[in-house]
N, C-alpha and C positions, 0 to 999 in steps of 0.2 A: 893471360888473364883468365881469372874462374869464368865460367858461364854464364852464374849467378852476373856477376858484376857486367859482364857484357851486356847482358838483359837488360841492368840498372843503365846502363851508359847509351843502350837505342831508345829507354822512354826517355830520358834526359835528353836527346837529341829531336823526341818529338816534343817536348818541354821549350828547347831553342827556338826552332823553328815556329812556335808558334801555333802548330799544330792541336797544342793541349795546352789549355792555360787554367789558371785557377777556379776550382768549381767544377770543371768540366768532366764528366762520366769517360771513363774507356771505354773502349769498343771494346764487345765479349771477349770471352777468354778465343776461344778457336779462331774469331779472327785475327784478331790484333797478334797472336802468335804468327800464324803465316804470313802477315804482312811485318812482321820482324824477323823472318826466319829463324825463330825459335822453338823448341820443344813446350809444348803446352804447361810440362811438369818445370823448366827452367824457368819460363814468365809466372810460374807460381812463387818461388823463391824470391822472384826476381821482384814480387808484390808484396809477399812476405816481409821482406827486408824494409824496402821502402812504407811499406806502412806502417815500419818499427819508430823508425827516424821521420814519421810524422809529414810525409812529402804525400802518400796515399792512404784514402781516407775508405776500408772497405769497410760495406754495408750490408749485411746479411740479408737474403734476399732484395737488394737493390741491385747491386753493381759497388764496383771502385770508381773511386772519384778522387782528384787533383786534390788536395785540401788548400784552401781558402790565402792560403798567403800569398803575398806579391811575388810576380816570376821572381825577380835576383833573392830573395831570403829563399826560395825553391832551390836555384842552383845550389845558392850556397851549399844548402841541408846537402842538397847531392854530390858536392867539389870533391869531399873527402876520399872517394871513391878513387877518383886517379891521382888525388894526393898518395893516397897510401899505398897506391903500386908506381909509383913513380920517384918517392921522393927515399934513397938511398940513407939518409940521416934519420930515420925510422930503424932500418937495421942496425945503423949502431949504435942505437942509444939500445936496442934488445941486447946487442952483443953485450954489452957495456953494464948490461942488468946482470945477464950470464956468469958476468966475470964477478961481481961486485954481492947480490944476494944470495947465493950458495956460500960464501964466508962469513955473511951475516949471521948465517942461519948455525955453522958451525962453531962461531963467538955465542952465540944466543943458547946452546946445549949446554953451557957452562958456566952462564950466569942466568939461565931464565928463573923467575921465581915459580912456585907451585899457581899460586893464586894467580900470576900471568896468563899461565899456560890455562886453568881453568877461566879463565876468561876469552882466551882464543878458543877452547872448544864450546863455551856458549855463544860464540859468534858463529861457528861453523854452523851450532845446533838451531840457530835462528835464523838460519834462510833453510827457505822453504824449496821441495826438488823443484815445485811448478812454479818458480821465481822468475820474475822477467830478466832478461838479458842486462837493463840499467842493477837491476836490483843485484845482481851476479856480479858485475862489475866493483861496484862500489864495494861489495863484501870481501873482494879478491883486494883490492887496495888498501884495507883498512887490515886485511889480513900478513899482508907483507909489511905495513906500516908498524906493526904492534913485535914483529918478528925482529925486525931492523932496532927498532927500541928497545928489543931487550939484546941486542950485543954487545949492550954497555960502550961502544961508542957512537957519542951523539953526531960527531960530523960525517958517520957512515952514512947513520937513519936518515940524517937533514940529505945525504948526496940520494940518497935511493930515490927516498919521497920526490925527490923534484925530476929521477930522471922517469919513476913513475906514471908524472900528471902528462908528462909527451906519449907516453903509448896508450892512453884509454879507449881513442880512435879503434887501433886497430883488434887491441881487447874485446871492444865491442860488437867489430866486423866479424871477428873468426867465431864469437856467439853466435851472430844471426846466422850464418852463412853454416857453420857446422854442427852438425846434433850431439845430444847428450850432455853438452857445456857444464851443466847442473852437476850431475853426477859424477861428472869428472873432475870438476874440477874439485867437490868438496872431496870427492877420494884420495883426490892428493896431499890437500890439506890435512886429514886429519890422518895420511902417512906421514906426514912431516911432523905436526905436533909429537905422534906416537915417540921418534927419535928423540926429538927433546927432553921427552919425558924419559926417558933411558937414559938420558945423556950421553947419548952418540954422536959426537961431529960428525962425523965421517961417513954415517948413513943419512942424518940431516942431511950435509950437505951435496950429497950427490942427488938425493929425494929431489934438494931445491933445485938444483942442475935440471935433471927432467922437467920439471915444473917449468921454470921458466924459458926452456927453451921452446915449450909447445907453440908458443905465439910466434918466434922466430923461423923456428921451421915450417910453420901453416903458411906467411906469409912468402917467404922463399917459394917455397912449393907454386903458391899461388900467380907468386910472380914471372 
């Protein structure tokens, strides 16, 4: 398991325990590290994340604090964490993306229309590099969604999208937890458009190959 997430998983166990309940201030950075045995720059991350997913509430020049919701909507917010390294049906709905959007993408070379594909790169053009990680998210789905639709078959696009809305979790997680996401990811994208616009299956869909397999291999790694 990342570090990151261990971090996430000793405040969540000071969260159980009762130790930290809603409202409540952490204790400074340098101690609450040593009293988790963690690296000061890991419990940064590890506050980072969590005050993405709205569990901690940081205050510039105050402190971090618990935010306000009742403990069980707290775990909740925090379950996904060992859902996502634990739960095996994660990997193969990725694997099952792998197999399935890299042939979308090379159907979609050969029927996309002009005006499609200018509209996937004003969607590219319209997120911003300093986007938040939801905002990143949602652009990467609507950007495979529009891909999948133009392969002119609809029960590909209808299988993708649905095995799509099951990975956004860890979409989300390999954002917080890894840098540059932004940049990356639209690089990719608009290598992939470029292909379409050639009409290149064949570089399409190996492009889409790398692409979607980065979530797969992040979380393996991870795991």
């Amino acid at each position: 398991m990342a570090v990151t997430d261990e971090a996430i998983l000793k405040i969540k166990g000071m969260i159980v325990s009762g130790e930290l309940g809603p409202g409540d201030r952490l204790p400074p950075e340098k101690e609450l590290s040593d009293k988790l045995g963690l690296s000061r720059s890991s419990l940064r991350e590890a506050v980072k994340a969590l005050e993405v997913i709205r569990v901690l509430d940081v205050r510039r020049g105050d402190g971090t604090y618990v935010t306000s919701l009742q403990p069980q909507l707290l775990l909740e917010a925090m379950s996904f964490v060992v859902d996502l390294h634990q739960d095996d049906s994660i990997l193969e709905i990725l694997a099952v993306r792998r197999i399935l959007e890299p042939k979308a993408a090379a159907l979609a070379s050969g029927a996309i229309a002009d005006d499609q594909l200018d509209g996937i790169e004003a969607l590219i053009a319209a997120l911003e590099d300093d986007a938040d990680i939801e905002g990143l998210v949602a652009h990467d789905i609507e950007f495979h969604s529009r891909i999948a639709q133009s392969s002119g078959n609809a029960y590909l696009a209808n299988l993708i999208d649905s095995l799509s809305s099951h990975t956004v979790r860890a979409r989300v997680w390999r954002g917080i937890t890894q840098g540059g996401s932004v940049e990356r990811t639209l690089d990719e994208h608009r290598a992939i458009v470029q292909a379409l616009r050639q009409r290149d299956g064949e570089l399409a869909e190996a492009l889409m190959i790398a692409h979607v397999s980065g979530v797969e291999h992040w979380l393996r790694k991870a795991r």
